[in-house]
C-alpha positions in Angstrom: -6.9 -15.4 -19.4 -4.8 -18.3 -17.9 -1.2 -17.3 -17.1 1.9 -19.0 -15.8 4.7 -18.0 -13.9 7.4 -15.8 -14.9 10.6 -16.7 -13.7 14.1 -15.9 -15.5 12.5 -14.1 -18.5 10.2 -17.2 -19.3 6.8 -18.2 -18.9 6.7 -21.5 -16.7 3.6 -24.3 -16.4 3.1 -24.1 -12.3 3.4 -26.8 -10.2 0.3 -27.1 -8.7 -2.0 -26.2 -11.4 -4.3 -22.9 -11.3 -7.3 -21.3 -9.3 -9.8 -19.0 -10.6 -9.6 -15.4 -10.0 -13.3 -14.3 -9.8 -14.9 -11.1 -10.6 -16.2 -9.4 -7.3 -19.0 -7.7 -9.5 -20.4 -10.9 -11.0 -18.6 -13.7 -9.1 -17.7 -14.9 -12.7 -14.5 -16.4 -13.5 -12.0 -13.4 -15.5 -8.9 -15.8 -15.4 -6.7 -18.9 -14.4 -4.0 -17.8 -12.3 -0.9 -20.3 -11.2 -0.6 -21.3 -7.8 3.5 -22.0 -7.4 4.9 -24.6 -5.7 7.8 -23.8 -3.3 10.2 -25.3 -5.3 9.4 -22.7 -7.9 9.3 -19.7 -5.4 12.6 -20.4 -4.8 13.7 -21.2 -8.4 12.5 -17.8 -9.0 14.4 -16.1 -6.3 17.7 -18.3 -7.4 16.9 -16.3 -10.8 17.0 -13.2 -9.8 20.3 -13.5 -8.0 22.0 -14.4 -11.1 20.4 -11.7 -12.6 21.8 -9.4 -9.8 25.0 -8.7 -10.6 24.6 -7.5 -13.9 21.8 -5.6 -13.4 23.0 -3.6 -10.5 26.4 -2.9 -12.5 23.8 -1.8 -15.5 24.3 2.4 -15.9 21.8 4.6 -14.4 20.8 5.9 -17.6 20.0 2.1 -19.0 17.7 2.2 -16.1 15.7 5.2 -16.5 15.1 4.0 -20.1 13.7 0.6 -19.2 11.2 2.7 -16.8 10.4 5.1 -19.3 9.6 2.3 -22.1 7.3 0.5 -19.4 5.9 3.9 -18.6 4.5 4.1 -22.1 3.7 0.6 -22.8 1.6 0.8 -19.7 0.1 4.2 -20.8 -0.5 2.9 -24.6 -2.8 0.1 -23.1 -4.3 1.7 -20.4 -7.9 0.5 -21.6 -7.5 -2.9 -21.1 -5.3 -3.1 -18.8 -8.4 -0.6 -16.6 -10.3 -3.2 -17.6 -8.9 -6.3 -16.2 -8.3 -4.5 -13.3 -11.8 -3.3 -12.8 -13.0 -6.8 -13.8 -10.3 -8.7 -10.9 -10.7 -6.4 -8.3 -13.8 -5.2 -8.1 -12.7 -1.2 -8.3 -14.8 1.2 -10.4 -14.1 1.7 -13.6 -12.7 5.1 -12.4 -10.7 4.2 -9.9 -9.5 1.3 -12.1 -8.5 3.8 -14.5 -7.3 6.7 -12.5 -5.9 5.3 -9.5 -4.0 1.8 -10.5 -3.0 1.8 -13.9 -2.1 5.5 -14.5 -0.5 5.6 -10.7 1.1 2.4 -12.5 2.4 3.8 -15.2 3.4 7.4 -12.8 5.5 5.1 -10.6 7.6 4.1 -13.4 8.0 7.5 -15.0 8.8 9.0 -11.6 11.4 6.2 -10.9 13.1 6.7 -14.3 13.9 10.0 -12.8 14.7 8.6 -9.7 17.1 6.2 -11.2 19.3 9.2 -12.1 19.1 10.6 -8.8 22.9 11.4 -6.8 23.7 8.3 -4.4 26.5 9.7 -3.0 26.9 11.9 -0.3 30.1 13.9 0.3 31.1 14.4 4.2 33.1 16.3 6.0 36.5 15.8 5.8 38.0 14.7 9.2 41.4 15.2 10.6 42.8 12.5 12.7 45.9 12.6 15.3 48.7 9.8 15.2 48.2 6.8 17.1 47.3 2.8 17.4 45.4 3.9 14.2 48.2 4.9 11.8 49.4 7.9 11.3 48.2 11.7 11.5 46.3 12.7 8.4 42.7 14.3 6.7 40.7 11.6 5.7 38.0 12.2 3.4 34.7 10.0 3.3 31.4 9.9 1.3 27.9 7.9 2.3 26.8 5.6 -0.9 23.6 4.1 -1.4 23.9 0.3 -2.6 21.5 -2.0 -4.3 20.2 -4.4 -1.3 20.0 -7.4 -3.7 17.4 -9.5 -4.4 14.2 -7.6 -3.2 10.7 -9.8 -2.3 7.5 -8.0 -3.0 4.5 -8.9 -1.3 1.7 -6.8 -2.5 -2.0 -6.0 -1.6 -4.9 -6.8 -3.3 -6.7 -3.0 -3.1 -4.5 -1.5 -5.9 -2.6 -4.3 -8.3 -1.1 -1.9 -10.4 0.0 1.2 -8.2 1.2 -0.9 -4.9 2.9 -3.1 -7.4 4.6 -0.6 -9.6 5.5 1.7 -5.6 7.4 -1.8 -5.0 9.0 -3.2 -8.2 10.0 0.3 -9.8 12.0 2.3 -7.1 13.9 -1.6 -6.5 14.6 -1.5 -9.8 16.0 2.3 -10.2 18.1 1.4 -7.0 19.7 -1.7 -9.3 17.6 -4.4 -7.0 16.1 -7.5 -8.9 12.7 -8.7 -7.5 10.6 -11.8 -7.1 6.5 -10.2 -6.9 4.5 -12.1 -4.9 0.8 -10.4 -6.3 -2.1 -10.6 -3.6 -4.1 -14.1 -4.6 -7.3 -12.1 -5.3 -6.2 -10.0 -8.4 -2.8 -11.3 -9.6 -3.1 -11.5 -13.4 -2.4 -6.8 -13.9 0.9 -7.8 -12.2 1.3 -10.2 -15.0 0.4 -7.6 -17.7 3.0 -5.5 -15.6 5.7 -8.3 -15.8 5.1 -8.2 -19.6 5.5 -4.9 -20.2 8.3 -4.5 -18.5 9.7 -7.5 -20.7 9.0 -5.4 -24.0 10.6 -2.5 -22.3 14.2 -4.3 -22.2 14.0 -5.9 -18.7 17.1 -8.7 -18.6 15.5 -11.9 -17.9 15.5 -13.0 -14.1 15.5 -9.2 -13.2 11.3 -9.5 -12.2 9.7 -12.5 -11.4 6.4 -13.1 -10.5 5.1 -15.9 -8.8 1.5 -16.7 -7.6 -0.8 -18.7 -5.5 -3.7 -19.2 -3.5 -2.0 -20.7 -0.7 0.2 -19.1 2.1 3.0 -21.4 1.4 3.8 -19.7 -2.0 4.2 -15.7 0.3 6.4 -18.2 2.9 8.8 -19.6 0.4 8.7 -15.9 -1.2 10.1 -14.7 2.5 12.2 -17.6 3.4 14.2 -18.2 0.4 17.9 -17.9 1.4 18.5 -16.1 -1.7 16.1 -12.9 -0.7 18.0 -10.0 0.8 14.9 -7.8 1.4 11.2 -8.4 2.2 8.4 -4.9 1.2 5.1 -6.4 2.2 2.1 -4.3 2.2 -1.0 -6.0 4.3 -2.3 -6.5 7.6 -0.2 -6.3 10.6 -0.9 -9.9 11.6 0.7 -11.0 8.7 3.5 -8.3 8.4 4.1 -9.6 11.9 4.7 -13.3 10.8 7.2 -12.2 8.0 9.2 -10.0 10.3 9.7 -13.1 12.2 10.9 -14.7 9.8 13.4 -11.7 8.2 14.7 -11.4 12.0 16.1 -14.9 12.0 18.0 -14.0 8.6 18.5 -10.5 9.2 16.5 -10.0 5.8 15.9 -6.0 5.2 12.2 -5.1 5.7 9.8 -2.3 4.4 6.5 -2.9 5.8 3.6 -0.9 5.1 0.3 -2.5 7.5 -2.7 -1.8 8.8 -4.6 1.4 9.4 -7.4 2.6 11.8 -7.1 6.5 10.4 -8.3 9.3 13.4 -10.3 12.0 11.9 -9.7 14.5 14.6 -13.0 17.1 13.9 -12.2 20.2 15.7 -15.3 23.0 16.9 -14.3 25.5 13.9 -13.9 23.1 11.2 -15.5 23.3 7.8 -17.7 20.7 8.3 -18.6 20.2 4.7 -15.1 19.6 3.6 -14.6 17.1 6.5 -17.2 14.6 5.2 -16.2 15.3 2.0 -13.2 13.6 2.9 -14.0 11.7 5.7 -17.2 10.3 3.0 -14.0 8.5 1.0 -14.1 6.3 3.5 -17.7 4.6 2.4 -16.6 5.5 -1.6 -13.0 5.1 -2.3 -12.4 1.6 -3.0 -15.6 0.3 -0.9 -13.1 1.4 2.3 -10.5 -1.1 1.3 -7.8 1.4 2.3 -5.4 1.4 4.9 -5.4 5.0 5.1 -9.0 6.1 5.2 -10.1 8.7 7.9 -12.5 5.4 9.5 -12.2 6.4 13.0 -14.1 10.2 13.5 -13.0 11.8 16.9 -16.0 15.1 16.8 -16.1 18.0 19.7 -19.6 18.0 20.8 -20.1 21.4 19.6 -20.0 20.2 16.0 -21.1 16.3 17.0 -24.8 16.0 15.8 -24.5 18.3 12.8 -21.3 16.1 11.6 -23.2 12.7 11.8 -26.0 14.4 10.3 -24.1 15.7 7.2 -22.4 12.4 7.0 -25.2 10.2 6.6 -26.6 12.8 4.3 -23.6 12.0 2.7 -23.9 8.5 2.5 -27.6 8.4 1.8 -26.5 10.0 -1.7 -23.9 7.5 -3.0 -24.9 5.2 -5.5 -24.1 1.1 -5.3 -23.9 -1.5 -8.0 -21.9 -2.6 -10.8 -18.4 -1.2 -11.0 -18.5 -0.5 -14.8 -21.3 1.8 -14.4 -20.1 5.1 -14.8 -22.7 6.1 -12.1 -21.7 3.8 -9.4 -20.2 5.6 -6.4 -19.4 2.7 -4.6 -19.0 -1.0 -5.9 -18.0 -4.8 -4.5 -15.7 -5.6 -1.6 -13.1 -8.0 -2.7 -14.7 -11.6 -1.8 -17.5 -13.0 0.1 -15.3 -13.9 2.7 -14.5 -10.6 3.3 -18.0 -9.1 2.9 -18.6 -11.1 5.2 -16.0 -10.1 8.0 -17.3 -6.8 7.3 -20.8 -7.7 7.9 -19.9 -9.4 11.0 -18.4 -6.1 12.8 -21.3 -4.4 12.2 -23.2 -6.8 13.7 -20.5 -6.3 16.5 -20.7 -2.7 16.6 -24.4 -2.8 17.1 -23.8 -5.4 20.1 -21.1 -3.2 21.3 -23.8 -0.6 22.2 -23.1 1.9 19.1 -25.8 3.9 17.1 -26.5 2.9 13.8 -27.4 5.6 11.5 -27.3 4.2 8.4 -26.5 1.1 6.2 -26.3 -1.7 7.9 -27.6 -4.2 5.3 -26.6 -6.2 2.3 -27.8 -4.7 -0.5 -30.0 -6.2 -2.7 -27.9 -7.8 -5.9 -28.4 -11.1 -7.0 -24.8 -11.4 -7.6 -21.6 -10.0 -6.2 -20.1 -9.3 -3.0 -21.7 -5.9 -1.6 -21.6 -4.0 1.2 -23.6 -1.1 2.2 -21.8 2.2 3.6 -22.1 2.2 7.1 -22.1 4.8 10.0 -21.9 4.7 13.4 -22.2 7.1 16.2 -22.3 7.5 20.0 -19.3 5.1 19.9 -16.2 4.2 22.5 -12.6 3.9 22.3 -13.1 0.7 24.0 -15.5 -1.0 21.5 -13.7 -3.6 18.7 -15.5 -1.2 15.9 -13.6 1.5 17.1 -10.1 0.0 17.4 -9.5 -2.8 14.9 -9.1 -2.1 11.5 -12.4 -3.4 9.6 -11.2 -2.6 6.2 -14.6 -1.5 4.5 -17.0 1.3 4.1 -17.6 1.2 7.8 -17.4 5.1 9.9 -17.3 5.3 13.5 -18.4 8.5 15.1 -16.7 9.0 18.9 -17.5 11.8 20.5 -15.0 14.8 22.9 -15.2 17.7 24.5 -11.9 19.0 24.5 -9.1 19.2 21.9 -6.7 18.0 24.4 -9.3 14.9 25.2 -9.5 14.7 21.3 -5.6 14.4 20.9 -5.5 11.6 23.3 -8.6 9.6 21.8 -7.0 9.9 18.2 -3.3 8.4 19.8 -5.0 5.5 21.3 -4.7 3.2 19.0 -2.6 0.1 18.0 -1.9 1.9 14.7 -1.2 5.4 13.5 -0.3 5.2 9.8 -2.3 8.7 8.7 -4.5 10.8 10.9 -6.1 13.6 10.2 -7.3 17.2 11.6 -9.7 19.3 10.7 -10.0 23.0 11.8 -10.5 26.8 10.4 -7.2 27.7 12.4 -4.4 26.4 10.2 -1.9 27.0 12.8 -3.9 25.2 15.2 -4.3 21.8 13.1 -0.7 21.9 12.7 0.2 22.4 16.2 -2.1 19.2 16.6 -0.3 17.5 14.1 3.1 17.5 16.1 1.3 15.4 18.6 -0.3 12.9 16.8 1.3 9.6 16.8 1.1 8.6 13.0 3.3 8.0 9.8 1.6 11.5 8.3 -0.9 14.0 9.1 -3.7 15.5 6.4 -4.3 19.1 7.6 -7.9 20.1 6.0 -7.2 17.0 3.7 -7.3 13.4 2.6 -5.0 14.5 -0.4 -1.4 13.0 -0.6 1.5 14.5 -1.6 3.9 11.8 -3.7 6.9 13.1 -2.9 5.9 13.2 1.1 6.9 10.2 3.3 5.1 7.3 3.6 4.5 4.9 6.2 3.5 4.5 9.9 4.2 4.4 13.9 3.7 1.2 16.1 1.8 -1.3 14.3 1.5 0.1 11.5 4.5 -0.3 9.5 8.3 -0.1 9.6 10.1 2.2 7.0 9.2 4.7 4.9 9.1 4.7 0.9 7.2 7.3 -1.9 9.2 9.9 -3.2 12.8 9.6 -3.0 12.3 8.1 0.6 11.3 4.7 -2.0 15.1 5.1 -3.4 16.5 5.0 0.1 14.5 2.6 1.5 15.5 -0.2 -1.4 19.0 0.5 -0.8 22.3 0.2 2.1 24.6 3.0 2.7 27.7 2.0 2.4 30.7 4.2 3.9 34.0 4.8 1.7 36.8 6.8 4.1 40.2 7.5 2.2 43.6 9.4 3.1 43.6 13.1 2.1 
């Protein structure tokens, strides 16, 4: 596959030639993808301005069609569409399946709704005395939600279709036209998405995508004076770098960043269904996820047996190729970042923690593995425990009380979603009120889609999923008139 850009409804030769997107499996080549010039990023932002104004005007109803169609063009070719994304990102072919493209094609269907969803809201009717303000009268007034413009949409590399679609669909819905800047490591699904959103009756210049290797191409994608709105998903330090940038303009910003998820294990949990969900960590995505449960905060009453049943846990999963139907856990993204990984757990070790299991590269002759790793016996005050590693990495910190707990979990640069687990509901959700994060799994890693997303401190500003997407892509404009 060798791709250009797509800018304006057409596919354009990029200026500085392509790169090779390589399998994380095989380290073979799966495509050619462009690498943009700046020059282009910002031909492809000028495009989607002129494409604004009509778009935004378009009726609701046009929408929620256009959604719809891309919806079922997405579902009609699921099975290739798995497959490249298996094949560029290194996901298992279930994940690939279930949790990108068919979360793709969700996203769109859930937006279509969500395009016909009430943007005004009727207030209060107000009466006002005579003075410097005119006369004495009841004004009426109603809160609208507005298309922010052209919206910029910076996406991560752990989920091409489903962080894509999260972005591109609810801007859309709102009446926004977007410029996708796909993560360089698996950029050519958002190309299939681009296309299918083409056959579905997108105007040209209403999606662009432009792509590239270098960090130039993400920069012109902020900086363009034509961009109203940046929605980045990524680390903080980069999040940090781009709200810099939309200060100076006074750009709008969704930012969803890093993660360093507290597992809060309380004395009467179920342990089992703890590392059943704590174990996604080491399986989901090779722990490529901003909101795994990484960070395990245990009361000593339940301490030993935990670590115990977790590296039971681990000690069943099965590595190796991701289109193995039996493989539990597959590649990390690239050998760079295998190799960050591997470098904190040599860190970890140095820092004085236990390891219990994993530990070492597993023995492939090709790809970029990682073996599920756990460690216990750990401190707040070790790197492991506080920085966001981004892999199948656990660390196991030990309390004695739940109030000691409590404070262990909020110490953190981030607090995107924690977690508590306990046999007293009430208990875990008296707990939840005073953790510092974005959301809260009670007895669960499950998400709810219409629920809130997004974090405290550094890790994110905004909120989006559900309805909260429709709000976030949008201004509220105020319109007051004379009763």
């Amino acid at each position: 596959m060798k791709r250009g850009l797509f800018i304006g409804g057409e596919w354009v030769e990029p200026d500085g030639g392509h790169y090779e997107v390589i399998d994380p499996a095989t380290e073979e080549t799966v495509g050619l993808a462009p690498e943009a010039s700046r020059a282009q990023v910002h031909e492809a932002a000028s495009a989607a301005r002129a494409a604004f104004a009509g778009w935004s005007r378009t009726r609701p109803e046009e929408r929620a069609r256009i959604l719809d169609a891309a919806a079922d063009i997405v579902t009609r070719n699921a099975e290739p569409y798995a497959e490249l994304a298996r094949r560029e990102s290194g996901a298992t072919a279930g994940t690939a399946r279930g949790m990108q493209v068919a979360v793709g094609a969700a996203r769109f269907r859930r937006y279509a709704r969500g395009a016909l969803e009430p943007v005004e809201q009727p207030l209060p009717p107000q009466i006002n005395a005579a003075g410097p303000m005119g006369r004495a009268g009841v004004f009426g007034a109603v809160a609208v939600r507005r298309p922010v413009g052209v919206v910029t949409c910076i996406t991560s590399y752990n989920n091409p279709w489903a962080n894509a679609a999260g972005k591109v669909a609810p801007a859309l819905a709102m009446g926004n036209t977007v410029v996708v800047k796909p993560a360089p490591q698996d950029p050519l699904s958002v190309f299939l998405m681009a296309e299918a959103l083409a056959e579905a009756g997108v105007p040209a210049g209403v999606v662009n995508v432009v792509t590239g290797a270098a960090p130039d191409v993400g920069a012109a994608a902020v900086d363009s004076p034509e961009v109203d709105m940046v929605s980045f998903t990524g680390s903080t330090e980069v999040g940090q770098r781009i709200a810099e940038v939309c200060g100076r303009g006074m750009k709008r910003q969704l930012m969803e960043l890093g993660g360093k998820g507290a597992a809060l294990v309380l004395d009467d949990a179920d342990l089992d269904a703890a590392v059943q969900g704590i174990g996604t960590t080491f399986s989901f995505y090779s722990g490529q996820i901003c909101t795994a449960p990484t960070r395990v905060i245990a009361q000593r009453a339940v301490y030993d047996r935990l670590v115990a049943k977790l590296a039971a846990y681990l000690g069943r999963l099965t590595i190796g190729d991701p289109a193995d139907r039996r493989t539990v856990v597959g590649p990390v993204i690239s050998a760079a970042h295998r190799d960050r990984i591997e470098s904190y757990v040599a860190l970890g070790r140095a820092e004085g923690a236990r390891l219990v299991a994993g530990g070492e590269r597993p023995a492939f002759d090709r790809g970029f593995y990682v073996a599920p790793t756990l460690f216990a016996d750990c401190t707040n005050e070790m790197r492991v425990v506080r920085e966001e590693i981004f892999g199948p990495v656990v660390v196991v910190v030990p309390c004695d009380t739940e109030e000691e707990g409590i404070a262990l979990a909020n110490d953190s640069d981030y607090g995107l979603i924690d977690y508590v687990w306990s046999g007293d509901v009430a208990r875990a959700f008296r707990i939840a009120g005073e953790l510092r994060a974005g959301g809260v799994g009670v007895n669960t890693i499950g998400r709810n889609m219409e629920a809130p997303f997004g974090g405290f401190k550094r890790s994110g500003v905004g909120r989006d999923v559900g309805s909260y997407a429709l709000h976030a892509y949008s201004e509220t404009q105020a319109v007051v008139w004379p009763g």
